[in-house]
N, C-alpha and C positions, 0 to 999 in steps of 0.2 A: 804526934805526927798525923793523927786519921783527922784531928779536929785545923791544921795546918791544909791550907789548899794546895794540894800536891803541885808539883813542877815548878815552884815557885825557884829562881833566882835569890839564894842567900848571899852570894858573894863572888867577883868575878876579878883577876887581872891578864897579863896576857901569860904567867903559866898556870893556872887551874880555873876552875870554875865551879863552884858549891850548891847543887841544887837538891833541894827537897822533895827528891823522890817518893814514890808510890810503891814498896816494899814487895807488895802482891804481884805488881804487874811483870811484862816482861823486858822493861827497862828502856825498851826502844825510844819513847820519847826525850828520856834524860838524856840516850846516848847523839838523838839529833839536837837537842838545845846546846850539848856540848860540841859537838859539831861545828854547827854556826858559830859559836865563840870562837874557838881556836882558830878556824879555818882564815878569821880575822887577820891572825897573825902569821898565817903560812905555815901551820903546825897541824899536827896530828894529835885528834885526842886518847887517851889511855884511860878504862878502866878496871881495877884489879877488884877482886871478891873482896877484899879484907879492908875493901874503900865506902861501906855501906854510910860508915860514920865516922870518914876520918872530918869531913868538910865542916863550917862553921856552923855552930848550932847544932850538931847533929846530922848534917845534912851530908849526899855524897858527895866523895871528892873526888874529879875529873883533871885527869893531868894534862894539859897542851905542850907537845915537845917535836921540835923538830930531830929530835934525834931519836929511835928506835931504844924504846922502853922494855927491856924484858923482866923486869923486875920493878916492885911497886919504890919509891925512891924513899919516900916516909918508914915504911916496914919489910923492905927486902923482900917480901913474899913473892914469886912470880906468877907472871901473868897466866893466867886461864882462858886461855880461849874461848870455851864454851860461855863465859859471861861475859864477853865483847874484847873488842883492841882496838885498832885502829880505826880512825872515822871513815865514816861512809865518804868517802871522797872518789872520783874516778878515775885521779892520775894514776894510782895502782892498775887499774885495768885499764887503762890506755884510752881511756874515753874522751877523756878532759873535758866535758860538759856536764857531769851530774852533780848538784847537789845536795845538802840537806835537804831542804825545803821541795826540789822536787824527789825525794824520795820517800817525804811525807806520805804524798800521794796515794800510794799504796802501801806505808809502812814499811815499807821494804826494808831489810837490812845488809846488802849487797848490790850491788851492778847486775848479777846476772839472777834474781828473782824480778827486779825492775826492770825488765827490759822483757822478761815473763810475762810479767800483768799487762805490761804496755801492749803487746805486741796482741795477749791474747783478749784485752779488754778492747781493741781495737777491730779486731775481729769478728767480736761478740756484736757491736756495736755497728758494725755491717749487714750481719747476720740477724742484729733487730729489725733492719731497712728491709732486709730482703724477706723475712717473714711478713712485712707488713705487706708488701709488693704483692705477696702470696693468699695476702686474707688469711694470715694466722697469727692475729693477735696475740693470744693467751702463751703463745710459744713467744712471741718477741716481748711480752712484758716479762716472763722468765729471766732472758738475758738482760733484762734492764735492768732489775732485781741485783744479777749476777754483776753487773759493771757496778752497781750502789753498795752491793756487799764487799767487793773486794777492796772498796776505799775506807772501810770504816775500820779505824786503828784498835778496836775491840774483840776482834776476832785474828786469831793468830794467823803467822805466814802460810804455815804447815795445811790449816785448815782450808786459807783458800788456795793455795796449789791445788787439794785434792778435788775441791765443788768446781773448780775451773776447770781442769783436766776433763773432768764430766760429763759437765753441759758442753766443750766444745769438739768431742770426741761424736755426742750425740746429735748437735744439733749441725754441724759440719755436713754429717752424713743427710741427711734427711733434705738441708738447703740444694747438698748436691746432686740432689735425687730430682727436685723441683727447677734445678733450672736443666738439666738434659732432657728432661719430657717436653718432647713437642707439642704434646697434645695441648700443655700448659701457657694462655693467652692471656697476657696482663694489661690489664686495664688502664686508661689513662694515667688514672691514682698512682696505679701499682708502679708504672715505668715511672713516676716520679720519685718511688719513696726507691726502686732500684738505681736511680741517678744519684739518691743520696748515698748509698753504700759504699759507693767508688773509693771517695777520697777514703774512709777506713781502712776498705780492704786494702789498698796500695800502701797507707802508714804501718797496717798488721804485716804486709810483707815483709819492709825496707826493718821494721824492729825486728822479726825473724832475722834477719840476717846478722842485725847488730848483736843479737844475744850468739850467735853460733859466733862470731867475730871474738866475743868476749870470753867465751867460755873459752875456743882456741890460743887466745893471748894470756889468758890464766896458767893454761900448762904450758905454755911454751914458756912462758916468763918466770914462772911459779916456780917450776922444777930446778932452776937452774944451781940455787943452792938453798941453804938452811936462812939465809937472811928473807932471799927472796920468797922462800914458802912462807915464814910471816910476814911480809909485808900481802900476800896475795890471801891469807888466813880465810877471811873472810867470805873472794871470791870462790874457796875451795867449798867451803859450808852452802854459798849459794846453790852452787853447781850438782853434791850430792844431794839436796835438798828435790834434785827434779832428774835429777840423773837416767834415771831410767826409764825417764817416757823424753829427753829430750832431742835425741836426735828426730824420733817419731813425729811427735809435737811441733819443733819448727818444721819439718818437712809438710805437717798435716797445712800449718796453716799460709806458707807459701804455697803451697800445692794451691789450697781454696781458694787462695785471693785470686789466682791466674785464671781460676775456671770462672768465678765470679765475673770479673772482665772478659773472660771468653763469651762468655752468656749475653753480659752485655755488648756487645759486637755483633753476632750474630739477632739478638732484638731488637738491635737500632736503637741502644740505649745511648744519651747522648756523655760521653766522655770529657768533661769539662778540662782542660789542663793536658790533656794527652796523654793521661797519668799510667792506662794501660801499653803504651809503645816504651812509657820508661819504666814500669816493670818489666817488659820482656828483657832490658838491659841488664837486670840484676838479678845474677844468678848466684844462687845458692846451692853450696856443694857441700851436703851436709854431714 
């Protein structure tokens, strides 16, 4: 298997898919290539711990089923949670736009961890503009770092929840400190690289909002019975996953964006799209 080039496609039709996993890792890419297959065929992929070597060659094996899998159909074992179920698909969280591929992105393996990185790489990604505005490079190659670390599929979810939470707790406070000082006069340069921050900040808001959307439609949908908690599984893993800094968190970073655009309004910064009059439209009630 180590001399096998991992992820390879052993065998596919429209109920399973047999891929040549990576034993070590933590599965996420087999569980998106099976993803993409099934989702082919309007199916959900399934798979169970006792599937390491059921598929051809030795390979896993990934079940596609449109009907609710609670047991592996080869060996009756039932499903584990904690080593995947259902695909990353959005129609569970009511999204209806995300998926495999872009969940890639960030690895993610729920709706409400991608909607996390979105919202706070988007952020970040403002917060580079507005450090440079400021003549503080070394701090905006930081978060540039942080927007390139969070997409490399090498480092776990867990890990960058925590280094994002971080940098954006720190670097939030410190931007928001530089633009309410008066005293603080930006340069040609600097209102240009604050003209680029805009659209960010406004995209990190509108994703705050959608992750609070999601997480609310998780329990309200979730709870409803025993079918409905697995089918919402996954969102529920998201959701504890950040649980305890998330109402904080989207509040931190729609708060930011608003002042962000505040700042710019009063600098005469130029607002391309109007994008700050249709933030004041969306309100977050977190």
């Amino acid at each position: 298997m180590f001399k096998t080039k991992p992820f390879k496609i052993v065998y596919k039709d429209e109920n399973s898919i047999h891929i040549k996993g990576f034993p070590l890792g933590d599965l996420n890419k087999e569980r998106y290539l099976a993803n993409e297959h099934c989702s082919q065929f309007n199916k959900k992929y399934y798979y169970f711990e006792d599937s390491m070597q059921q598929g051809t060659f030795g390979s896993m094996f990934f079940h596609c089923s449109n009907k609710h899998l609670v047991s592996n159909p080869l060996s009756g074992e039932p499903l584990e949670f904690m080593s995947g179920s259902e695909n990353y698909s959005a129609t569970a969280s009511g999204q209806g736009n995300l998926n495999a591929s872009q969940m890639l992105k960030y690895n993610s393996t729920n709706n409400t961890t991608f909607y996390f990185f979105e919202a706070s790489d988007n952020l970040m990604k403002s917060l580079e503009f507005l450090y440079r505005a400021y003549d503080k490079n070394v701090e905006a190659d930081k978060l540039k770092a942080q927007i390139s670390y969070n997409r490399e599929s090498k480092y776990s979810e867990q890990d960058k929840l925590e280094s994002t939470r971080i940098i954006i707790d720190s670097s939030s406070k410190e931007i928001s400190d530089q633009i309410v000082d008066a005293s603080k006069i930006l340069s040609d340069v600097g209102k240009g690289f604050y003209e680029q921050s805009l659209p960010y900040a406004y995209s990190a808001a509108q994703n705050s909002y959608t992750l609070i959307m999601t997480i609310r439609n998780t329990f309200e949908k979730g709870t409803e019975d025993t079918d409905s908690f697995l089918e919402y599984a996954n969102e529920f893993i998201g959701f504890f996953a950040i649980a305890k800094d998330l109402p904080k968190l989207a509040n931190d970073i729609f708060t930011t964006s608003r002042l962000v655009f505040s700042g710019a309004k009063s600098k005469k910064i130029k607002d391309k799209g109007n994008l700050g009059s249709a933030l004041e439209d969306l309100n977050l009630d977190v």
